[in-house]
C-alpha positions in Angstrom: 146.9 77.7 86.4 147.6 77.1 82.3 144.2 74.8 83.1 142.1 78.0 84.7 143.5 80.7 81.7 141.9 78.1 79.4 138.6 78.1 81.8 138.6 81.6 81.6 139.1 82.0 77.9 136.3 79.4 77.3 133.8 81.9 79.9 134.9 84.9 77.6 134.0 83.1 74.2 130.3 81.7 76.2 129.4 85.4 76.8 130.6 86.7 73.8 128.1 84.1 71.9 125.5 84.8 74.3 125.9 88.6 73.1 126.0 87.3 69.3 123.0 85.6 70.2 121.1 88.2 72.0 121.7 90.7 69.0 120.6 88.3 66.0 117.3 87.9 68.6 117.1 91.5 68.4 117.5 91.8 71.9 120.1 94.3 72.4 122.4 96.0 69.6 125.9 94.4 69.9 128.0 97.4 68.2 126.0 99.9 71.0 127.1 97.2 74.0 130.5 97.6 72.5 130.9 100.8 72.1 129.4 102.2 75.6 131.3 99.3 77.6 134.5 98.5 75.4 136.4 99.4 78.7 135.4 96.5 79.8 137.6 94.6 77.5 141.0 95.9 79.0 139.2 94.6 82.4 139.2 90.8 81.0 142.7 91.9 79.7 144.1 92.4 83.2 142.1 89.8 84.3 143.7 86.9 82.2 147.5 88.5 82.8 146.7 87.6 86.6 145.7 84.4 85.7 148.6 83.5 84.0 150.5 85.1 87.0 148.7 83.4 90.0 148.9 86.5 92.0 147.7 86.6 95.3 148.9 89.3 97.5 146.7 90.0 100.8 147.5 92.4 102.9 146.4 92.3 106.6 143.0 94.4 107.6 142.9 94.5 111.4 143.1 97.0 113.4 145.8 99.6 114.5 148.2 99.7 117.8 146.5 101.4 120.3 143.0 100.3 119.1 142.5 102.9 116.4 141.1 102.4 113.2 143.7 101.0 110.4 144.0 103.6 107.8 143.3 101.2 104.8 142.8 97.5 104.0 144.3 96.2 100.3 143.5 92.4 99.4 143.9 91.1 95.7 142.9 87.3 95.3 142.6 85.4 92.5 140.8 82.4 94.0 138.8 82.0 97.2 135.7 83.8 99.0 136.7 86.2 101.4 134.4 87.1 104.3 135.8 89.3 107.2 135.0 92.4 109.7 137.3 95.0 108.9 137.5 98.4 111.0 140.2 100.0 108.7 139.1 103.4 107.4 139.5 102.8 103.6 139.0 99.4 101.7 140.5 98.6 98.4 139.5 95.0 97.6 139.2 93.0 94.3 138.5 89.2 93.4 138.1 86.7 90.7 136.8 84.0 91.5 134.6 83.8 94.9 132.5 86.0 97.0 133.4 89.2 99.3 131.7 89.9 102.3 132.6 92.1 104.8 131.3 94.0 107.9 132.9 97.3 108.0 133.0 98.9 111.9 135.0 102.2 111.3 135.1 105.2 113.6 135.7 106.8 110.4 135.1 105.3 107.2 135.9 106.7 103.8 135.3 104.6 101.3 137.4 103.3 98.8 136.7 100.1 95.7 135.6 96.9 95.7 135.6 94.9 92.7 134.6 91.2 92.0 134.4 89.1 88.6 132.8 86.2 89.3 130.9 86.1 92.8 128.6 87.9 95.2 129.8 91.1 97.5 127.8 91.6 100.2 128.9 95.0 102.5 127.8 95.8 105.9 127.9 98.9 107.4 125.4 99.1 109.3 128.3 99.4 112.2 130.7 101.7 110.8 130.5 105.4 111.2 131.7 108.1 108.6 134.5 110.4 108.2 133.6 114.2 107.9 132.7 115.0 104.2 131.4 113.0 101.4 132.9 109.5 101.3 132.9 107.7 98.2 132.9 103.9 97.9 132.9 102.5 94.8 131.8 98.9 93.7 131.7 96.9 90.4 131.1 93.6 89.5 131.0 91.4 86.1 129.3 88.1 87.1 127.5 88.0 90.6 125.1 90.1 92.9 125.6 93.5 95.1 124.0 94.0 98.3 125.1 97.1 100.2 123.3 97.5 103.7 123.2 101.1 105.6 121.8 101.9 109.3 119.2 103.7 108.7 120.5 106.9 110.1 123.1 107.0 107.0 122.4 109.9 104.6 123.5 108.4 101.2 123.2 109.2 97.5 123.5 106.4 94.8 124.8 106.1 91.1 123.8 102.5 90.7 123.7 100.6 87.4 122.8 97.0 85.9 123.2 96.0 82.2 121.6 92.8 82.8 120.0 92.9 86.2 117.7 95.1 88.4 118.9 98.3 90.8 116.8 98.8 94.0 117.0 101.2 97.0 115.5 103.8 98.4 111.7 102.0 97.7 112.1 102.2 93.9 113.3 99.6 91.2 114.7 99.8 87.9 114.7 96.6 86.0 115.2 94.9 82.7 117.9 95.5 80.2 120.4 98.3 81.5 119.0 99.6 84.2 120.1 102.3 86.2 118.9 104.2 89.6 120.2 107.8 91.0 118.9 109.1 94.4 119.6 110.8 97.6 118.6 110.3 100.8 116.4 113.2 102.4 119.2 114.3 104.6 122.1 113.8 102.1 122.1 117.6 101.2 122.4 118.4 104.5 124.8 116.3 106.6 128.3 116.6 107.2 129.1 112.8 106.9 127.8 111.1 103.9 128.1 108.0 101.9 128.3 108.4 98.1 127.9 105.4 96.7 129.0 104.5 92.7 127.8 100.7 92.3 128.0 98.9 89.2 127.1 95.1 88.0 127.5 93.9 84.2 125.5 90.4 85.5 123.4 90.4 88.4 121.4 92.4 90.4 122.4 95.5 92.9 120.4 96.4 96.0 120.5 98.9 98.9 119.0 98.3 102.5 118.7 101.0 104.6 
């Protein structure tokens, strides 16, 4: 573990260098970057206290006595991709290092986080249905690419940003150097079960397939 802390502190000083270098280019101001994201910072805090840790704390996602749907799934890993089908109603799921992917088949799905630091998440849920209301589900990722697929019947509205990487959905496409997309799907306004989605990427690309 003393060998990946020292990993991840050498990762932290490559993108800090890559941002040095980016600004001298005159590519992108470095006091802005650090001023709008400087959150971000207490992230790789927390991050580097559960490496030194080694936590890893899953908690089981399947499904409910009597067949119902579980009321909420909670995995934190450190290490390790994760790919499952999960019908619990509410997801909170993080990782470091490795990919997330996971079919959700709710009866009645409200949302919940999803965050990754170094890897893909890739979210199905094409099977699950909604809860009354407006569920929110939100998603954020450092190093690694979002894909978020919806049936097509799902009435949706998006908050979806990129600082290096492109945001698609709903047939449009913002690219290039933070990039950011907000929509709503025809029938959002209208429909008693919705999907809110708040997705966010530092490094990679986000994408939504209805």
């Amino acid at each position: 573990m003393h060998r990946a802390g020292n990993l991840w502190g050498g990762l932290l000083l490559i993108a800090l260098g890559v941002m040095f270098l980016l600004d001298n280019m005159n590519y992108l101001d470095f006091g802005e970057v650090l001023r709008t994201y400087w959150p971000a910072l207490l992230i790789l805090l927390g991050i580097s206290v559960l490496l030194r840790r080694t936590v890893f704390s899953p908690t089981s996602s399947g499904s409910a006595p009597g067949g119902a749907s579980a009321p909420s799934a909670e995995v934190h890993e450190v290490f390790g991709d994760r790919a499952e089908r999960t019908d619990t109603e509410q997801v909170n799921y993080s990782s470091v290092f490795g990919d997330i992917t996971l079919r959700l088949v709710s009866a009645s799905f409200k949302g919940g986080t999803i965050s990754t630091v170094f890897g893909d998440a890739t979210l199905d849920l094409t099977s699950a249905s909604l809860a009354e209301g407006e569920n929110r589900l939100k998603v954020s990722g450092v190093f690694g690419d979002l894909r978020v697929l919806l049936a097509s019947s799902t009435p949706y509205a998006l908050s979806g940003s990129s600082l290096f990487g492109a945001v698609e959905a709903g047939g449009q496409k913002r690219d290039g150097f933070s990039s950011a997309l907000s929509l709503q799907s025809p029938d959002y306004g209208s429909a008693s079960k919705k999907l809110h989605l708040d997705l966010s990427q530092v490094f990679g690309d986000v994408t939504i397939i209805r």
